[in-house]
C-alpha positions as CSV (number, residue, x, y, z in Angstrom):
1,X,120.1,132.2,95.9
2,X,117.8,131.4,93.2
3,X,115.2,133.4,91.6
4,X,112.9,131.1,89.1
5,X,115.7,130.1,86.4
6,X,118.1,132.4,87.8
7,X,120.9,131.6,90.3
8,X,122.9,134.7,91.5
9,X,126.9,133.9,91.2
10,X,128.2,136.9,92.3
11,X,127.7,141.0,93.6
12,X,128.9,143.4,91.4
13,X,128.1,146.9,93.0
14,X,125.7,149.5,93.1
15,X,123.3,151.0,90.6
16,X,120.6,153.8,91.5
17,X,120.8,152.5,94.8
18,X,120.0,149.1,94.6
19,X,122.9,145.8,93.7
20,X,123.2,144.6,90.5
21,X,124.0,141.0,90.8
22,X,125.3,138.2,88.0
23,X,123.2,135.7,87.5
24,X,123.2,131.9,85.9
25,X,120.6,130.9,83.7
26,X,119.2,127.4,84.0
27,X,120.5,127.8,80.5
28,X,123.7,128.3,81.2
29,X,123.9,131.9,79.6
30,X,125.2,134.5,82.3
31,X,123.1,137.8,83.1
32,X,123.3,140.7,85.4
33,X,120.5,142.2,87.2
34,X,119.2,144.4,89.7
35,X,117.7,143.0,92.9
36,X,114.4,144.9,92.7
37,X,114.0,143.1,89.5
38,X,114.6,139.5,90.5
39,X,112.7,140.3,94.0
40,X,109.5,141.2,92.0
41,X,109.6,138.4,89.8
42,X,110.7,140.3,86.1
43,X,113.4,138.2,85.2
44,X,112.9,134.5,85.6
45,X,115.4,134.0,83.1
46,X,117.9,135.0,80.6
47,X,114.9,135.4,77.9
48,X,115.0,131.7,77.1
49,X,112.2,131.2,79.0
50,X,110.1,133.7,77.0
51,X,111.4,132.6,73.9
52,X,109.9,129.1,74.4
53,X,106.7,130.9,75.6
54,X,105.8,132.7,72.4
55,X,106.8,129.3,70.4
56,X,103.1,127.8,69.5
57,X,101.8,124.6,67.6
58,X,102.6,126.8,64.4
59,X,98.7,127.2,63.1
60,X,98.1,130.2,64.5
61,X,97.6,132.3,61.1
62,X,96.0,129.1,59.5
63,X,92.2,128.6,58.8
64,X,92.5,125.6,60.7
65,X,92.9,127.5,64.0
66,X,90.8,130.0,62.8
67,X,88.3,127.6,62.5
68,X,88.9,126.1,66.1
69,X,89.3,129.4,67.7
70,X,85.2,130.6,66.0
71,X,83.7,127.5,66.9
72,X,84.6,127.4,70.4
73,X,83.2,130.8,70.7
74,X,80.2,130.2,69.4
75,X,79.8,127.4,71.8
76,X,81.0,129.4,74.8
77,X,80.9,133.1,74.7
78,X,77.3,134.3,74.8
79,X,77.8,138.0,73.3
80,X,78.6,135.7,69.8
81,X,76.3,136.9,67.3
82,X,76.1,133.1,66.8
83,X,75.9,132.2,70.1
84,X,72.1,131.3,70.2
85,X,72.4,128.9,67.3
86,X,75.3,126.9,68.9
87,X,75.8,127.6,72.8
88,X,72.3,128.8,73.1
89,X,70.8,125.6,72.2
90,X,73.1,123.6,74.1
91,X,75.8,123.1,71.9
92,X,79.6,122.4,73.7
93,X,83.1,122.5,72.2
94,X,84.5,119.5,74.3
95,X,87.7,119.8,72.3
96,X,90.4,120.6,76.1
97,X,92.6,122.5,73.2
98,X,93.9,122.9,69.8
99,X,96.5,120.2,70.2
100,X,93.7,117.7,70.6
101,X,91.4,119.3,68.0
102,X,94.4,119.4,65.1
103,X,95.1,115.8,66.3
104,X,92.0,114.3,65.8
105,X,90.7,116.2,62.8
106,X,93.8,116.2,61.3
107,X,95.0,119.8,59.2
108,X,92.8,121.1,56.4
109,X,93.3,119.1,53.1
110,X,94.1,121.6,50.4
111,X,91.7,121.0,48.4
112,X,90.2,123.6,44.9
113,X,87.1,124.0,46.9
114,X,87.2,125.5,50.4
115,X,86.9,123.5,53.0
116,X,85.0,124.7,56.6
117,X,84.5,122.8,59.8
118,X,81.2,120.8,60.1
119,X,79.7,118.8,62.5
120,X,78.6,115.8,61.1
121,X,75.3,115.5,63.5
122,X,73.9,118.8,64.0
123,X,72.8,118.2,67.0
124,X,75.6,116.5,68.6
125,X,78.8,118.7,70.0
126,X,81.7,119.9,68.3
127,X,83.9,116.6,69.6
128,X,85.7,114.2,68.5
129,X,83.9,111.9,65.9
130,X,81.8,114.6,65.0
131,X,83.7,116.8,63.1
132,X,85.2,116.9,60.2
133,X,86.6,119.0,57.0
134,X,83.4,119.7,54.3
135,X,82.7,121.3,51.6
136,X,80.4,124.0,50.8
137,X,78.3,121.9,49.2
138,X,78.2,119.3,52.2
139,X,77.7,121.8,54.9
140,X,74.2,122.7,52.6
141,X,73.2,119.0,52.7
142,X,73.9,118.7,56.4
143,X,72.3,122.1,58.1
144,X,69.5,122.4,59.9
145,X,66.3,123.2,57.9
146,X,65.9,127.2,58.2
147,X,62.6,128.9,58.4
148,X,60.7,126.7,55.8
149,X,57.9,125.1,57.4
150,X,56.0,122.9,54.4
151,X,57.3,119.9,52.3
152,X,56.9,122.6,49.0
153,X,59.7,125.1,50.9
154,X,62.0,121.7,52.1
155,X,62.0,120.7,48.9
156,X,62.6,123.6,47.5
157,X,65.8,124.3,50.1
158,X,67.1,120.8,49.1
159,X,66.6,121.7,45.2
160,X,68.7,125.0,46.4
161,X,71.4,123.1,47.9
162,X,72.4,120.6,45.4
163,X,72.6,123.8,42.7
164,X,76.5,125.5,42.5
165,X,77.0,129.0,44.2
């Protein structure tokens, strides 16, 4: 009989009333459990199966993830304190997952300056061809104008943004 990954080989007895049974692993590596257990579904597997689980793309403590990981929320997840700048106005992350997003933008060059995720058109979505690695200094040149309303205050935000932090 199989169970997920697990096919039973053989009885061996008793235990708290219910049979304990060896198993094969797709693996190959030989387990014993209880019946209760592979009835319900908790071992699928010798714990290879779990192990391949947890293995991810291997940027999960990187900015770059953290970078994909804030942006998408902002697009999608309206308690973000910056959800009304970027889903709120219609803003989507069309990036399906982080695969796709590392593989077109590529991993963050290091670089002296720090480096954030910007969307070349403001206006567009956060998808392919419209993203890319900036600096400071770019993002400045490339956001939307704030709360200053004549030329004297655009120039002045311009004047602002060309200057070092």
């Amino acid at each position: 009989m199989r169970f997920c990954g697990l096919v039973v080989t053989a009885r061996l007895g008793s235990k708290h009333g219910h049979s304990s049974w060896v198993c094969r692993c797709d693996c190959g590596k030989e387990v014993v459990a209880l019946s209760h257990n592979l009835v319900r579904g908790k071992y699928g597997s010798c714990g290879c199966l779990k192990s391949l689980a947890t293995k991810t793309h291997g940027y999960s403590k990187r900015a770059e993830y953290s970078s994909y990981k804030h942006a998408k929320k902002r697009c999608t997840n309206a308690s973000d304190i910056n959800y009304p700048k970027y889903g709120g106005r219609g803003i989507k992350f069309l990036f399906q997952n982080f695969e796709e997003f590392i593989a077109h933008i590529g991993p963050m060059p290091r670089s002296y300056e720090r480096l954030t995720l910007d969307r070349i058109d403001n206006n567009d979505h956060y998808r392919p061809g419209n993203v890319r690695w900036a600096t400071y200094k770019q993002q400045r040149k490339n956001q939307r104008p704030g709360r200053a309303q004549t030329p004297n205050q655009l120039a002045n935000l311009k004047r602002g943004s060309e200057r070092k932090p």
